[in-house]
Structure formats: structure tokens, C-alpha cells
C-alpha positions in Angstrom: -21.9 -30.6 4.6 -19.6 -31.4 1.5 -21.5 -29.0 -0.9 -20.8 -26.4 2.3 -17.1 -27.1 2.2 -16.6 -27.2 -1.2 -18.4 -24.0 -1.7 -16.7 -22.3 1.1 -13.0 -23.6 -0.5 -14.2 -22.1 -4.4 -15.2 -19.2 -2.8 -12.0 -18.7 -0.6 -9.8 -19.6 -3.7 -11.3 -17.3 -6.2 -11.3 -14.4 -3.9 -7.8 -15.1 -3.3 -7.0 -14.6 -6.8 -9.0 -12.0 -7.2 -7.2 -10.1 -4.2 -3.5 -11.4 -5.6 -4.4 -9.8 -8.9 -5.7 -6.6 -7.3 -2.3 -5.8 -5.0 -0.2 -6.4 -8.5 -2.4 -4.4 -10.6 -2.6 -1.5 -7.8 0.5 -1.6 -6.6 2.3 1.6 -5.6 6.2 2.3 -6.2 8.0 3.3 -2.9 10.9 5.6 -2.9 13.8 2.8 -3.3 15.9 5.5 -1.5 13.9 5.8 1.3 13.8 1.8 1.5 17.3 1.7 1.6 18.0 4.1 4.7 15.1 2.3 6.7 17.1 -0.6 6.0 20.1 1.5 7.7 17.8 2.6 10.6 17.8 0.4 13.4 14.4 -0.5 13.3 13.2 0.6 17.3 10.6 2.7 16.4 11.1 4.6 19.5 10.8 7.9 18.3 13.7 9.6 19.8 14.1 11.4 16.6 11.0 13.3 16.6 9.4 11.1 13.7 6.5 8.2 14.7 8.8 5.6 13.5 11.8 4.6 11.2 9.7 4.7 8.2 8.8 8.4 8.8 12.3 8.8 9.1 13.9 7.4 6.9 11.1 9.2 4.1 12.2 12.6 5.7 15.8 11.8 5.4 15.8 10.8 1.7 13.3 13.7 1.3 16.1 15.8 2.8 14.2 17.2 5.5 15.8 15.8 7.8 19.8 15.5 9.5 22.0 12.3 9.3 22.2 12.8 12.9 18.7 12.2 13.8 18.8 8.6 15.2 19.9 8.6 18.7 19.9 4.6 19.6 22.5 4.0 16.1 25.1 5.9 17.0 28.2 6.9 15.0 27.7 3.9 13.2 24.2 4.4 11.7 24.9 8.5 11.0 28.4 7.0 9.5 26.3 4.7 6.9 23.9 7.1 6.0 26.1 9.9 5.3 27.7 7.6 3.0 24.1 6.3 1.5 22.8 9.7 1.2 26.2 11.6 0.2 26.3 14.2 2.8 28.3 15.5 5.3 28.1 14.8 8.6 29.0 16.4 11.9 30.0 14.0 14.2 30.6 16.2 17.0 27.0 16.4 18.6 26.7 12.2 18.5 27.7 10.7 21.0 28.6 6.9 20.8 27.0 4.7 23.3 26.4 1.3 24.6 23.2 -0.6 24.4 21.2 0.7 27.2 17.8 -0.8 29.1 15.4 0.9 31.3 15.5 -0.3 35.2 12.9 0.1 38.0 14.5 0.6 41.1 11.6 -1.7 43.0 12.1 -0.1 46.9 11.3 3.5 45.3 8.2 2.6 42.6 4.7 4.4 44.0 3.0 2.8 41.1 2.2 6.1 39.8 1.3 4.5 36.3 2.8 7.4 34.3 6.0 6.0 33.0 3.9 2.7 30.9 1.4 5.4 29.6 4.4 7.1 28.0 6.1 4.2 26.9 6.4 3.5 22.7 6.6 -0.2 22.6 4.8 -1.6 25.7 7.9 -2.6 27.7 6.7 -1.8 31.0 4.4 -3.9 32.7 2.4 -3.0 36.4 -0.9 -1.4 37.7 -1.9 1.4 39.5 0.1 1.3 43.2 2.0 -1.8 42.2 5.3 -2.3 41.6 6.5 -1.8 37.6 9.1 -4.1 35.7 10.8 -3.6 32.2 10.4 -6.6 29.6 14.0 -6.2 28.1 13.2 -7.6 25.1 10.4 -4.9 24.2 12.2 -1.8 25.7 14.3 0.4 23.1 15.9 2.9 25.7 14.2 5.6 24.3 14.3 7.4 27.8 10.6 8.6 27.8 9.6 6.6 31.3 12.9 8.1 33.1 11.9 11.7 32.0 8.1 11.4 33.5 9.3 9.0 36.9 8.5 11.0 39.6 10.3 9.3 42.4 13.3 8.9 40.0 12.7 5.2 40.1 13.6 4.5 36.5 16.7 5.1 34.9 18.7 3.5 31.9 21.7 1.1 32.6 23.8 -0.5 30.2 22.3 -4.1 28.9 24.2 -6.2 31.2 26.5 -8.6 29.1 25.0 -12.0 28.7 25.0 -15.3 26.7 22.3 -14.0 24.7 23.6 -10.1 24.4 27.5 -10.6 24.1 29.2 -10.6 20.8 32.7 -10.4 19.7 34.1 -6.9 18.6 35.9 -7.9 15.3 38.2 -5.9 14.2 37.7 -3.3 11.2 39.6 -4.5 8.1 41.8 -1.6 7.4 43.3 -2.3 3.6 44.0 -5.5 1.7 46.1 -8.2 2.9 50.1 -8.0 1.8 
């Protein structure tokens, strides 16, 4: 049993080392731009903007192939910081600024038709066939998918209700230097 162990432990540490050498010998450089603006990105992976994720995005938008404007759930804020990051213009007029939003199942109207979790990126809604659905509200990104196949119009997006656990403090922006 001890020659087992001990066996087992050399061979687990020198395949470890083998496999740390490997991933620093084969590594491959990322775009450090494209790093950056996924940084910006809000991380949802929803794919509101057309791209499977925030990594494809953010590749397309240091790429160039894609708008500033392409992220939905950030707002003004995120196209603000990666106009800046990326030195572009952007147009501000098509964004629209808006408040965290959650999607709600409206329980007395629900058939159970099953199509709104089939269409749903992250998992966030939970039910059967001809039961009753619920939103986890930690999982669910807004991304409106489930509202747009409802039939009965049972699910729709409402502002995250404010909370001990959602509600921060709206600091002001510093504006210049103190005088």
C-alpha cells in the first residue's frame, strides 16, 4: 500500500511539472487590446450583441469589426469607456441608458410551454414541461430572449427591485480638482 502511494504521488508530481513546463513553453500571446476591452465588457455573456460571449466581442471590437455600441446590458457607461479605450467616436444617440433589469414569470398565466428555458443563455430559468417556471435572479442577465419566445406573454423584464444586496450609493462624478 505505501509503495502504491508513493508511486502514485512521484507520478502525480512529475507529470505536474511536466504539464507546468509544457503551458510556459507553449504558451500563446493574446491580443493585450482585446484583454483590455473584455475587461470593460460586463462580463454576462448573454449575447445580446450578436457575438457568443464577451470574449468574441471584445476580439471583434479591437479587431475593429465591430461598433462601440454593441453591448446592450453596459449602457452609456461601457460604450463611454470603450470609445475612450479604443479611440473612436461614438454615437450616443441609438443607446439608451437603463436600469438593471430581471426577467419575471407572471405564475397565474405560465402553460409550462418549456420554450422560454430552451432559449435561455445562462440557465436562469428553472421548471418542466406543464409546470409553473421561475427565474434564479442571480443567473439571469436580462438578455430578453425568454420574453421574445413566451407565448402567453408570461415573462417580461422588470427593474431589479432595490435590496440590501442590489442597492448602492450613486456617488457623485468628480468634476475638476478641488480649490
Amino acid at each position: 500500500m505505501i509503495a502504491a502511494l508513493t508511486s502514485l504521488t512521484i507520478l502525480g508530481v512529475v507529470l505536474g511539472l511536466i504539464l507546468g513546463v509544457a503551458a510556459r513553453v507553449f504558451r500563446v500571446e493574446g491580443n493585450k487590446l482585446a484583454e483590455e476591452v473584455l475587461g470593460i465588457l460586463p462580463g454576462s455573456q448573454c449575447g445580446q450583441c450578436g457575438f457568443p460571449g464577451c470574449a468574441g466581442a471584445a476580439q471583434a471590437l479591437a479587431e475593429g469589426r465591430a461598433p462601440v455600441t454593441l453591448c446592450p446590458p453596459g449602457g452609456r457607461a461601457v460604450v463611454l469607456a470603450l470609445a475612450a479605450k479604443l479611440g473612436k467616436d461614438a454615437d450616443m444617440a441609438d443607446v439608451k441608458e437603463s436600469v438593471p433589469m430581471i426577467a419575471e414569470v407572471k405564475e397565474e398565466i405560465c402553460i409550462g410551454c418549456t420554450r422560454c428555458f430552451k432559449v435561455c443563455p445562462t440557465d436562469a430559468i428553472m421548471g418542466a414541461a406543464q409546470q409553473i417556471h421561475s427565474v434564479f435572479r442571480e443567473a439571469c442577465t436580462a438578455c430578453g430572449k425568454c420574453e421574445e419566445v413566451c407565448p402567453t406573454e408570461s415573462i417580461k423584464l422588470q427593474p431589479i427591485p432595490v435590496t440590501l444586496q442590489s442597492w448602492y450609493w450613486h456617488k457623485p462624478l468628480a468634476t475638476g480638482s478641488a480649490a
